[in-house]
Backbone of each chain as nested JSON, in Angstrom:
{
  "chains": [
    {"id": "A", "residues": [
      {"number": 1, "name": "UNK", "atoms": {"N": [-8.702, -2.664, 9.184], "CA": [-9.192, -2.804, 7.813], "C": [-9.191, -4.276, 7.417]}},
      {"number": 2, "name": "UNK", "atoms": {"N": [-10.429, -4.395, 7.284], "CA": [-10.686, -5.981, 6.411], "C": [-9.945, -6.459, 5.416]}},
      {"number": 3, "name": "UNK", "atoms": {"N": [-9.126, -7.227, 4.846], "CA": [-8.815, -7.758, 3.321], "C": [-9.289, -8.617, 2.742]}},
      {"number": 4, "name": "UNK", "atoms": {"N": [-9.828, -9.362, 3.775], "CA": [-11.084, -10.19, 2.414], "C": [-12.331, -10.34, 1.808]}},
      {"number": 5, "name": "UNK", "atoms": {"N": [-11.732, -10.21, 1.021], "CA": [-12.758, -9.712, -0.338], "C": [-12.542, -8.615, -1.173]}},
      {"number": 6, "name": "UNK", "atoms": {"N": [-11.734, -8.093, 0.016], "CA": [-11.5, -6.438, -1.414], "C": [-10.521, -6.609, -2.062]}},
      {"number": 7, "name": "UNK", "atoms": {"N": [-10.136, -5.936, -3.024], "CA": [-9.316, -5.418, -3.886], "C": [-8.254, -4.813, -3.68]}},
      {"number": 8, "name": "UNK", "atoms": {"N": [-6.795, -5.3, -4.198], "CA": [-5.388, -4.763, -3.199], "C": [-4.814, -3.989, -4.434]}},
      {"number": 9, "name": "UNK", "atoms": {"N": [-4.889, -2.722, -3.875], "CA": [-3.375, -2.157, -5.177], "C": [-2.044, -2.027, -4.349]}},
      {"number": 10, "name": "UNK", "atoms": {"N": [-1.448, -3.409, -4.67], "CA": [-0.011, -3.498, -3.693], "C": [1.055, -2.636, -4.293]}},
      {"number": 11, "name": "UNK", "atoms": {"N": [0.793, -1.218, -3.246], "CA": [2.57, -0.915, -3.785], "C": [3.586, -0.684, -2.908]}},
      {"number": 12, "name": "UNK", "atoms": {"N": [4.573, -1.689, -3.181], "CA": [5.808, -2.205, -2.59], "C": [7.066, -0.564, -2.983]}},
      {"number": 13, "name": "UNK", "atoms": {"N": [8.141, -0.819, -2.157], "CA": [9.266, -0.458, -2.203], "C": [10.434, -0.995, -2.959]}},
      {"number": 14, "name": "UNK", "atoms": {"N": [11.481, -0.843, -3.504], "CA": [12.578, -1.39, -3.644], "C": [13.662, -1.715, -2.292]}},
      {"number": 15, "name": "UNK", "atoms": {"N": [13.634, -0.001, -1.532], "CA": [14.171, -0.615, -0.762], "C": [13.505, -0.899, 0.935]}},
      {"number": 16, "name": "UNK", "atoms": {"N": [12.196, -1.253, 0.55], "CA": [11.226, -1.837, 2.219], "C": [10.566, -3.067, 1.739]}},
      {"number": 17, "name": "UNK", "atoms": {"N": [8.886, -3.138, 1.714], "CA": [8.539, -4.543, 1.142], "C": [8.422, -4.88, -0.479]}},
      {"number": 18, "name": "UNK", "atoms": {"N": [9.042, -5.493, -1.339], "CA": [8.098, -5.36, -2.599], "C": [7.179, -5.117, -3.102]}},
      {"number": 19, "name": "UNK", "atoms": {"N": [6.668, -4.859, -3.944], "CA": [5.089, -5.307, -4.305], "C": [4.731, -7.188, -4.383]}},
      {"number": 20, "name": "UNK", "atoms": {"N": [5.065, -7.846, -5.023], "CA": [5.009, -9.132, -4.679], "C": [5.083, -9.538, -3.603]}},
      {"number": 21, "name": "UNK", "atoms": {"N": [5.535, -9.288, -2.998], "CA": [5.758, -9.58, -1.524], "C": [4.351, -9.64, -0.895]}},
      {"number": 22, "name": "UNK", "atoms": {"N": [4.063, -8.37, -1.004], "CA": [2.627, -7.797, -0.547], "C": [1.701, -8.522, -1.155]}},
      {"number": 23, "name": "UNK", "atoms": {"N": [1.422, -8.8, -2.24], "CA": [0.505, -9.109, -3.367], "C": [0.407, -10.622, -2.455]}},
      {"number": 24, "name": "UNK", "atoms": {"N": [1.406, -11.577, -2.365], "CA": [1.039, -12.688, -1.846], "C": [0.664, -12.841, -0.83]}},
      {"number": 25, "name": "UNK", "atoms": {"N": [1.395, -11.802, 0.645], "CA": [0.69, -11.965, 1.585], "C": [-0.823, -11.519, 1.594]}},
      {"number": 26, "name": "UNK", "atoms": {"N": [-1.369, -10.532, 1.358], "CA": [-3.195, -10.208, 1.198], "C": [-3.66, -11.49, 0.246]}},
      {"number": 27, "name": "UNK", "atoms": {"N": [-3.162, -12.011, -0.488], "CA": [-4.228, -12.862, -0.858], "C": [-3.876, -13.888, -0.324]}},
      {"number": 28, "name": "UNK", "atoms": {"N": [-3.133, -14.413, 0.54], "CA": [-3.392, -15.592, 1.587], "C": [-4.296, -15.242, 2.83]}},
      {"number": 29, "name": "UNK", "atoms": {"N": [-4.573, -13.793, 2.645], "CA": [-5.631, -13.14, 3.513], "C": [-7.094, -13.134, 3.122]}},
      {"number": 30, "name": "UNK", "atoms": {"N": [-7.382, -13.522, 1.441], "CA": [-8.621, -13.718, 0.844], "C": [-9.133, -12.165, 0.016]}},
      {"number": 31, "name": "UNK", "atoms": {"N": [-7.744, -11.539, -0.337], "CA": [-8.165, -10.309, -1.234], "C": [-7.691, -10.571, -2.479]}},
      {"number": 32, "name": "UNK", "atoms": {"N": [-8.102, -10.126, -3.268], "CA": [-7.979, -9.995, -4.714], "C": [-6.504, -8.832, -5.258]}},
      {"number": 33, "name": "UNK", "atoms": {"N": [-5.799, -9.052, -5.764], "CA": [-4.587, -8.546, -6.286], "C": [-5.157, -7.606, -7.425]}},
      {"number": 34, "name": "UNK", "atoms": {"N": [-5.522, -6.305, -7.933], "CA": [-5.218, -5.994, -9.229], "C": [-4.495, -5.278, -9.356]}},
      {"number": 35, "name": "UNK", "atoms": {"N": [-3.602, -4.843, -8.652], "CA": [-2.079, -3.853, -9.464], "C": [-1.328, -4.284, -8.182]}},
      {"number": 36, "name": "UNK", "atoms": {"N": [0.095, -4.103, -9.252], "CA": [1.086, -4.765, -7.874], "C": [2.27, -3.878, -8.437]}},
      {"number": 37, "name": "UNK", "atoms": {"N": [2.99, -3.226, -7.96], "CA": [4.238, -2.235, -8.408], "C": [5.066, -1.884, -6.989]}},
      {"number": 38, "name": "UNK", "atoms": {"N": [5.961, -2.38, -7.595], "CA": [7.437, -1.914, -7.035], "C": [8.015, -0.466, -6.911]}},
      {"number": 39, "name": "UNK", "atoms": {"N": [8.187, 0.415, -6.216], "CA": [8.529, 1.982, -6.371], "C": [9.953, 1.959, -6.485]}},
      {"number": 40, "name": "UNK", "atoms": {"N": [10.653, 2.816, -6.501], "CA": [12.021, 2.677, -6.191], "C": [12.32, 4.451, -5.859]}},
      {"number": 41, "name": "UNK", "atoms": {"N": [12.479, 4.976, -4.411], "CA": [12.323, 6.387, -4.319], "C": [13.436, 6.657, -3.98]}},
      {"number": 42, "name": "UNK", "atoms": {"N": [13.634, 7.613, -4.765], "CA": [14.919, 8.626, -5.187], "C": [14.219, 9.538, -4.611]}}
    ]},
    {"id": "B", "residues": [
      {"number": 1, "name": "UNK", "atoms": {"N": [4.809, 9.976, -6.762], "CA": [4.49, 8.553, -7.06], "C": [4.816, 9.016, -8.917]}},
      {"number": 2, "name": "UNK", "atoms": {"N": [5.239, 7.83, -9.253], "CA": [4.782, 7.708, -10.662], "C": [3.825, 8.435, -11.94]}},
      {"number": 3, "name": "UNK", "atoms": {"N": [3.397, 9.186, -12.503], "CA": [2.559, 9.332, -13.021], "C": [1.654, 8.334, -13.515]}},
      {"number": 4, "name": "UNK", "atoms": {"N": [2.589, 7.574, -14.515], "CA": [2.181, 6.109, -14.365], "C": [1.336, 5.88, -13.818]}},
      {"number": 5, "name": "UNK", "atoms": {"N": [1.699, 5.367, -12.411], "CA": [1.287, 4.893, -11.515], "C": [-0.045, 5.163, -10.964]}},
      {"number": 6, "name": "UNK", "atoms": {"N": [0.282, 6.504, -11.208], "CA": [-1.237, 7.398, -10.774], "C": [-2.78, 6.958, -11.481]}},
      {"number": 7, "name": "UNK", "atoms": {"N": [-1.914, 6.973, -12.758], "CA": [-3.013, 6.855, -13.708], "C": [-3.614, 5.8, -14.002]}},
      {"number": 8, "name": "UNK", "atoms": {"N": [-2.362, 4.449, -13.339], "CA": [-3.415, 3.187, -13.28], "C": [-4.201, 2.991, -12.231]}},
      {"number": 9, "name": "UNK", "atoms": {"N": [-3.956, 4.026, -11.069], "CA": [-5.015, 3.506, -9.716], "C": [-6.028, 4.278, -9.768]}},
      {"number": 10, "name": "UNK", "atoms": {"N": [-6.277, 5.444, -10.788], "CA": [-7.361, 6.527, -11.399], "C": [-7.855, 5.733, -12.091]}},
      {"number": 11, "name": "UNK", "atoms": {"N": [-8.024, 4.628, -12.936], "CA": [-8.002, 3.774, -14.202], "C": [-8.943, 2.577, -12.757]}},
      {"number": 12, "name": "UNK", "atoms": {"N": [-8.152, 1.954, -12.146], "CA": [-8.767, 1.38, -11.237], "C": [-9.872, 1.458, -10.206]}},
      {"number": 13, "name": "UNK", "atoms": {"N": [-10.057, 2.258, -9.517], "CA": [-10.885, 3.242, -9.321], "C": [-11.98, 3.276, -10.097]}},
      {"number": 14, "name": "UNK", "atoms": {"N": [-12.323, 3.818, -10.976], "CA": [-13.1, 3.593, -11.949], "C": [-13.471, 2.578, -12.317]}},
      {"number": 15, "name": "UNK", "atoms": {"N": [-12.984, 1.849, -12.241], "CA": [-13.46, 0.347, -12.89], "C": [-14.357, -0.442, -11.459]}},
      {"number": 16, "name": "UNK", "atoms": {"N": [-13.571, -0.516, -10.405], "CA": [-13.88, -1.468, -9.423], "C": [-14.687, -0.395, -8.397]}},
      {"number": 17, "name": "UNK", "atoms": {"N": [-14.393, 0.719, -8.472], "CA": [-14.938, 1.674, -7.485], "C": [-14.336, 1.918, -5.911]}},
      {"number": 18, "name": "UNK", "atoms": {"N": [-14.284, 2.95, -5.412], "CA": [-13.366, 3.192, -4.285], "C": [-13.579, 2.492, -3.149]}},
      {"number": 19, "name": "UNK", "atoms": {"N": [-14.92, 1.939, -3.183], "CA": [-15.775, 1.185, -1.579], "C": [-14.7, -0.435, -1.789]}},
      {"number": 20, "name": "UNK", "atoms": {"N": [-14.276, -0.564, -2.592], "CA": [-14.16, -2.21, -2.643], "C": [-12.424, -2.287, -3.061]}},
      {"number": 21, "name": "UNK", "atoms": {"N": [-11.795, -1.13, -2.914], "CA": [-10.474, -0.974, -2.834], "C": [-9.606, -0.868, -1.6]}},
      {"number": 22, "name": "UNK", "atoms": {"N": [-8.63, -1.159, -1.488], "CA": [-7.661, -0.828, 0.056], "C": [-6.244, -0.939, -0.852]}},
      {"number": 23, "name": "UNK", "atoms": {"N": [-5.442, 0.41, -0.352], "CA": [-3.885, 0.432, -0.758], "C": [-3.16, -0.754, 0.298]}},
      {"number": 24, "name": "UNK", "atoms": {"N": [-2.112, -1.08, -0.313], "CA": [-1.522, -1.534, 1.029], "C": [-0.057, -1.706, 0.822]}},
      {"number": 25, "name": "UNK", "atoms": {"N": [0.508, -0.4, 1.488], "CA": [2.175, 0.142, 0.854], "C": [3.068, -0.961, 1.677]}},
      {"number": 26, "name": "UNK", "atoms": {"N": [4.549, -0.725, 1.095], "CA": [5.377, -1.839, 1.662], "C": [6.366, -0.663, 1.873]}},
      {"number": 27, "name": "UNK", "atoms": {"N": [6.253, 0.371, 1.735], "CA": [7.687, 0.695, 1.726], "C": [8.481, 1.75, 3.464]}},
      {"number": 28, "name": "UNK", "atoms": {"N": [9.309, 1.462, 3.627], "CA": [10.189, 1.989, 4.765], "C": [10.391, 3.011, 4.89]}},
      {"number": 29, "name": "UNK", "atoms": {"N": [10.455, 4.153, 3.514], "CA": [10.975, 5.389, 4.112], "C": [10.066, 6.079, 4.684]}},
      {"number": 30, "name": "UNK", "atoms": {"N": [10.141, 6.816, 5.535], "CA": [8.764, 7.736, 5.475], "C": [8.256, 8.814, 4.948]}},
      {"number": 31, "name": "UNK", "atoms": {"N": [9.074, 9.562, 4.379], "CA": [8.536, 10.039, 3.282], "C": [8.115, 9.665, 1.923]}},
      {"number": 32, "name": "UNK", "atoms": {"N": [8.406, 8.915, 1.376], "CA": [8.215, 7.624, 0.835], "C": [6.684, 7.59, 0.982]}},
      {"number": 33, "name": "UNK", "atoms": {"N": [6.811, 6.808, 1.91], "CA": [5.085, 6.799, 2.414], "C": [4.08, 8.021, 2.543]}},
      {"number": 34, "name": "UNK", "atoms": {"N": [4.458, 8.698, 3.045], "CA": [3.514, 10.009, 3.241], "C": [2.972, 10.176, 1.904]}},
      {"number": 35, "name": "UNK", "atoms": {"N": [3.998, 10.21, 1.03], "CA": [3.756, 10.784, -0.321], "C": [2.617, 9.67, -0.847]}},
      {"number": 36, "name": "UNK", "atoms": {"N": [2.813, 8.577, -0.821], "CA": [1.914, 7.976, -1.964], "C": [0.631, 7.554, -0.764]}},
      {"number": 37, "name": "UNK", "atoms": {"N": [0.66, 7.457, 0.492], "CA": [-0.299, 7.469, 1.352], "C": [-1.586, 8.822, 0.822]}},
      {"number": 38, "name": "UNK", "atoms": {"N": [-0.646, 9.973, 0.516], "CA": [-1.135, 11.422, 0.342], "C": [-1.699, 11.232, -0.892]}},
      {"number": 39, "name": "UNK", "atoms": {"N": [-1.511, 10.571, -2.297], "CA": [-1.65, 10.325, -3.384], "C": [-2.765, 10.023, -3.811]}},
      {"number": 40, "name": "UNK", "atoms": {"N": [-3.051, 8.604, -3.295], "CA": [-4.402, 7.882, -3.314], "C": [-5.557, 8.393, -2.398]}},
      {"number": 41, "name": "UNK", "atoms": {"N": [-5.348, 9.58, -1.18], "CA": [-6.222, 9.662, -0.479], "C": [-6.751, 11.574, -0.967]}},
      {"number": 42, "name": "UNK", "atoms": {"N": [-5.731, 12.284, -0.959], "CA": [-6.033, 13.235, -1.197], "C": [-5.441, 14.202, -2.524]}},
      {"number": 43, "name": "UNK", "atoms": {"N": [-4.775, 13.457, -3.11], "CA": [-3.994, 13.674, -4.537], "C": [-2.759, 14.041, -4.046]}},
      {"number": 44, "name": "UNK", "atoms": {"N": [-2.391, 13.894, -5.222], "CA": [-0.648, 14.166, -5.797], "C": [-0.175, 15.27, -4.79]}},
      {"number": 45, "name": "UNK", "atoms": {"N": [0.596, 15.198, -4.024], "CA": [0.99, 16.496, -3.071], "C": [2.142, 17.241, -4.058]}},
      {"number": 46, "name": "UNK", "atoms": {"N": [2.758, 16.898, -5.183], "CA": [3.453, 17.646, -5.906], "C": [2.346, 17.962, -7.221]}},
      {"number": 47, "name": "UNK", "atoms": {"N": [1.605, 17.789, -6.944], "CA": [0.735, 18.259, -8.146], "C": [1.183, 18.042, -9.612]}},
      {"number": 48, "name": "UNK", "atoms": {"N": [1.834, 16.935, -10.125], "CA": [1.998, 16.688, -11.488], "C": [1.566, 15.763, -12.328]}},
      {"number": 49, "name": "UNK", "atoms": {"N": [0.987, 14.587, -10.754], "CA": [0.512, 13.654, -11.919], "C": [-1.236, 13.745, -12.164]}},
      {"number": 50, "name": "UNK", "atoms": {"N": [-1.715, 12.163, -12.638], "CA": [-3.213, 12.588, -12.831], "C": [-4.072, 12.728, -11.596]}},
      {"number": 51, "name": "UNK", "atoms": {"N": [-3.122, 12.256, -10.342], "CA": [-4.105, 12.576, -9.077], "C": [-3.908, 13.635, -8.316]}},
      {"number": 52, "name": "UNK", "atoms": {"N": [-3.243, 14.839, -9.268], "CA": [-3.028, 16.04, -8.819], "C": [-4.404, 16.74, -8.55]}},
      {"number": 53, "name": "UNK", "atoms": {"N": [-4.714, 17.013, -7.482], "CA": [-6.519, 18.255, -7.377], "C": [-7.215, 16.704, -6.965]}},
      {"number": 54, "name": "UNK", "atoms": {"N": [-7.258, 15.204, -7.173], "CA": [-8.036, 14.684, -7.089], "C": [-8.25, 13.893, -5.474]}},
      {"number": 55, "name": "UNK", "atoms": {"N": [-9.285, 13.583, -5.278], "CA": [-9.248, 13.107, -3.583], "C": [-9.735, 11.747, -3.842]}},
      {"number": 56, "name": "UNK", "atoms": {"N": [-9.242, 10.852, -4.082], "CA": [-9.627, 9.135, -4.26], "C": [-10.096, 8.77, -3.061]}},
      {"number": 57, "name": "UNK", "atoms": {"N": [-9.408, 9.437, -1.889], "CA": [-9.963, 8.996, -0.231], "C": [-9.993, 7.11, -0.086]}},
      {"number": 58, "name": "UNK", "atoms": {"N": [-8.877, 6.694, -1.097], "CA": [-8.39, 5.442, -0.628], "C": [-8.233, 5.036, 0.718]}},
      {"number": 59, "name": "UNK", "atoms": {"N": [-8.927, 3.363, 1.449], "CA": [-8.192, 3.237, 2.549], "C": [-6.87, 3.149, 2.228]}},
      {"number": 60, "name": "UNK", "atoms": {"N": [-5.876, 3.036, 3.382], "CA": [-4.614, 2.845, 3.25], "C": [-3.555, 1.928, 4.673]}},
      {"number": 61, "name": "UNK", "atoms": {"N": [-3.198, 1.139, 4.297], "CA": [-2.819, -0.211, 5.736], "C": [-1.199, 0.085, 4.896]}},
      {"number": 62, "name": "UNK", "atoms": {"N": [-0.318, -0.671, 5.867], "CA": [0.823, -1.338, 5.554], "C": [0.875, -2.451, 5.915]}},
      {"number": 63, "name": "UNK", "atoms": {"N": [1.71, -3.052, 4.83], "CA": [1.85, -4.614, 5.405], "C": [2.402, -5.044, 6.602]}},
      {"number": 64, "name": "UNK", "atoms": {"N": [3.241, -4.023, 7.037], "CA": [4.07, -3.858, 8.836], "C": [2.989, -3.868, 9.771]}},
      {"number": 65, "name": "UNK", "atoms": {"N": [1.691, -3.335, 9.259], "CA": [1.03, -3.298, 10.4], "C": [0.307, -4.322, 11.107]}},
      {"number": 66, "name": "UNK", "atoms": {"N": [0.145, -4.498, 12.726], "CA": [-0.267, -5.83, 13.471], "C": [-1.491, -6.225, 12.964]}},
      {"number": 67, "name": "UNK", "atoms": {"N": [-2.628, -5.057, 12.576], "CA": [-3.761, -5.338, 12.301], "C": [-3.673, -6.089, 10.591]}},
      {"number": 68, "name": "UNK", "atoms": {"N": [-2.554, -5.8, 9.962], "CA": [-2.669, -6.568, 8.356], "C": [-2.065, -7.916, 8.888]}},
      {"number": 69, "name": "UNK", "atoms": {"N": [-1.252, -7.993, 9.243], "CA": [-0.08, -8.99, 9.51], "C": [-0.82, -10.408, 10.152]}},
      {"number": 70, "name": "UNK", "atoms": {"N": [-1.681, -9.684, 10.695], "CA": [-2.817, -10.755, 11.68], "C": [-3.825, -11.955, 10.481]}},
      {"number": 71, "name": "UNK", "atoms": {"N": [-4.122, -10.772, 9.246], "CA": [-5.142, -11.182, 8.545], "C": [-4.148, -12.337, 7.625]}},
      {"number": 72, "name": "UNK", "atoms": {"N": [-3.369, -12.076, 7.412], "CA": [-2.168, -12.839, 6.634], "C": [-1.847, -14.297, 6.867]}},
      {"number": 73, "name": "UNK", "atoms": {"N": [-1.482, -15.645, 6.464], "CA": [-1.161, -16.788, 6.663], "C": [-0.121, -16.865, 7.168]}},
      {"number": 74, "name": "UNK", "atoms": {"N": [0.422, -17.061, 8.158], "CA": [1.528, -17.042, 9.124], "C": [2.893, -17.395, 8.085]}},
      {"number": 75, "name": "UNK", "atoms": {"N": [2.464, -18.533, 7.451], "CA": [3.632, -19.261, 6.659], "C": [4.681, -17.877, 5.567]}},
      {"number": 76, "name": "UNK", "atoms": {"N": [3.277, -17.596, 5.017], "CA": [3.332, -16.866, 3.781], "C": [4.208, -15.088, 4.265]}},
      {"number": 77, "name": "UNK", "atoms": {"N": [3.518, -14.67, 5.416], "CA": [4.179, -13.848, 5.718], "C": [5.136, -14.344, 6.287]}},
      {"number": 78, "name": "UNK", "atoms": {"N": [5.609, -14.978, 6.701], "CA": [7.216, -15.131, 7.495], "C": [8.0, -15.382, 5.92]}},
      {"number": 79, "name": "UNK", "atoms": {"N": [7.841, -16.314, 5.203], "CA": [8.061, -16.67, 4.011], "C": [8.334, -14.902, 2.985]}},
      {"number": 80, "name": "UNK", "atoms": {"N": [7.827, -14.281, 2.933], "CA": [7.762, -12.906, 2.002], "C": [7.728, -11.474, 2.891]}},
      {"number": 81, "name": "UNK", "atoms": {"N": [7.73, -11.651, 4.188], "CA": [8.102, -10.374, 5.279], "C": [8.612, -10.665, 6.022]}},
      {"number": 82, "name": "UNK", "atoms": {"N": [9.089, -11.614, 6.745], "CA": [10.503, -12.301, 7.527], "C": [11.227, -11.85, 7.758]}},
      {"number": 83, "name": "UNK", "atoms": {"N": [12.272, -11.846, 7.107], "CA": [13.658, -11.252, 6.687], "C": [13.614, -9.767, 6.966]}},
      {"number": 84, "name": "UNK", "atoms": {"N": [12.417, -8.739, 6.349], "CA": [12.611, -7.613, 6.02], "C": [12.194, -7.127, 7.505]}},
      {"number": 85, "name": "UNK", "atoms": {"N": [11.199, -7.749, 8.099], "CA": [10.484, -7.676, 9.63], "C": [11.95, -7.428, 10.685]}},
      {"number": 86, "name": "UNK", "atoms": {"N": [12.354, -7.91, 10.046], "CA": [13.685, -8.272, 11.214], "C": [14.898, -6.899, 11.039]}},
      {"number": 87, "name": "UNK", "atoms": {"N": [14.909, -6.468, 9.703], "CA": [15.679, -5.489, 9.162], "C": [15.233, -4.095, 8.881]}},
      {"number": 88, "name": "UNK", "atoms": {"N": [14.195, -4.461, 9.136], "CA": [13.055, -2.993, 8.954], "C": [12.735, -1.975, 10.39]}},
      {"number": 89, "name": "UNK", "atoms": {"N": [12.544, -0.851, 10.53], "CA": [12.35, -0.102, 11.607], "C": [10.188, -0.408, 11.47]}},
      {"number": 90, "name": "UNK", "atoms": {"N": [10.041, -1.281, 12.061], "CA": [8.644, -1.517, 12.291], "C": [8.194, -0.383, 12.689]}},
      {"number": 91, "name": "UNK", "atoms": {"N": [8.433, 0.141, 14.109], "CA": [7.505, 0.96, 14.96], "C": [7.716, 2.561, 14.638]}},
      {"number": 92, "name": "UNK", "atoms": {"N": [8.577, 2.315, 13.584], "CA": [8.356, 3.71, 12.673], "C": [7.326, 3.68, 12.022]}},
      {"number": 93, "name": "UNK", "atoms": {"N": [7.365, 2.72, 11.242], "CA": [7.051, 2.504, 10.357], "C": [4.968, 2.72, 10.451]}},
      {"number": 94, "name": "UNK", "atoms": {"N": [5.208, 1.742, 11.753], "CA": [3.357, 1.696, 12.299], "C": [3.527, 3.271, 12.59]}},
      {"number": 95, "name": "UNK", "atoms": {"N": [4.167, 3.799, 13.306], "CA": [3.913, 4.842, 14.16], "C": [3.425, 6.062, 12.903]}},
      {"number": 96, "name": "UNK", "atoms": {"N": [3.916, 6.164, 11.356], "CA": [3.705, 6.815, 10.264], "C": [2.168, 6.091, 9.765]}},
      {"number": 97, "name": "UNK", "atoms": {"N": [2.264, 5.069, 9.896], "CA": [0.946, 4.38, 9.667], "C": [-0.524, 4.775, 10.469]}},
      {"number": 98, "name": "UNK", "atoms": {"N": [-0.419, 5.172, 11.328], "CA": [-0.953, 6.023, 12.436], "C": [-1.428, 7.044, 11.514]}},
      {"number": 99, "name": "UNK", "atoms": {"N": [-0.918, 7.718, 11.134], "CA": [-0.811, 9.053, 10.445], "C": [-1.502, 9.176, 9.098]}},
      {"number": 100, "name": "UNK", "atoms": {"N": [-1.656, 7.915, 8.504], "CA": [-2.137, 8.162, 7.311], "C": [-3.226, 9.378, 7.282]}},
      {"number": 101, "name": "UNK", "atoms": {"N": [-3.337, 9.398, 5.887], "CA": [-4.881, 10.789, 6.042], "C": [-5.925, 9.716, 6.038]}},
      {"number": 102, "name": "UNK", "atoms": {"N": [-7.095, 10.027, 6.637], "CA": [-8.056, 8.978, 6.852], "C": [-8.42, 8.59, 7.813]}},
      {"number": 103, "name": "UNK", "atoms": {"N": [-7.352, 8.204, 9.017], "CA": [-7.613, 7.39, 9.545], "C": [-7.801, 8.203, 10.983]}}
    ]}
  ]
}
């Protein structure tokens, strides 16, 4: 799967990758960020 | 997943349209994953939130995986997946990634 150019809905873990985490790596890949959330699963 | 949650990537969706979207989960557990992998592609598998009945048929990558990890700036991922790369069960992790619906 391509990431640049598309559109990322990063959702991260609390306890695996963040969402930020994610959010920065794809757009050093050339995708666009619009939702970025952290889960936390119980 | 969230209801919340649901309802902003239903909200999103709509706006930007499904061709020009890609999920891209971070998280370790695997059920964990299944679930919101299951969410965005074929709805809510507990049926409560707004993507309960709905099939978004989102792609879906993890950031663990060789094929994302590749597309990524070396710096930036060692810098913000590093640490967790090292502490994380990867080849679970791909091996569930495998699995998504979709793919």
């Amino acid at each position: 799967m391509k990431l640049d150019g598309k559109k990322v809905i990063a959702l991260g873990e609390r306890d695996g990758v963040p969402g930020p985490a994610i959010a920065k790596c794809v757009e050093s890949a050339g995708a666009e960020v619009v939702f970025v959330e952290t889960e936390c699963f119980v | 997943m969230d209801p919340e949650n649901q309802d902003r990537i239903k909200g999103l969706v709509d706006t930007h349209g499904a061709d020009h979207l890609v999920v891209v989960l971070g998280a370790a557990d695997l059920e964990s994953l299944e679930v919101a992998a299951e969410t965005v592609t074929v709805g809510d598998p507990a049926y409560v939130g707004p993507l309960a009945g709905v099939q978004l048929g989102l792609p879906v990558v993890h950031i663990l995986e060789e094929d994302v990890k590749e597309q990524v700036d070396g710096g930036v991922y060692d810098e913000q997946v590093g640490l967790l790369e090292m502490t994380l069960d990867i080849e679970q992790v791909r091996e569930a990634a495998q699995k998504f619906p979709g793919r």
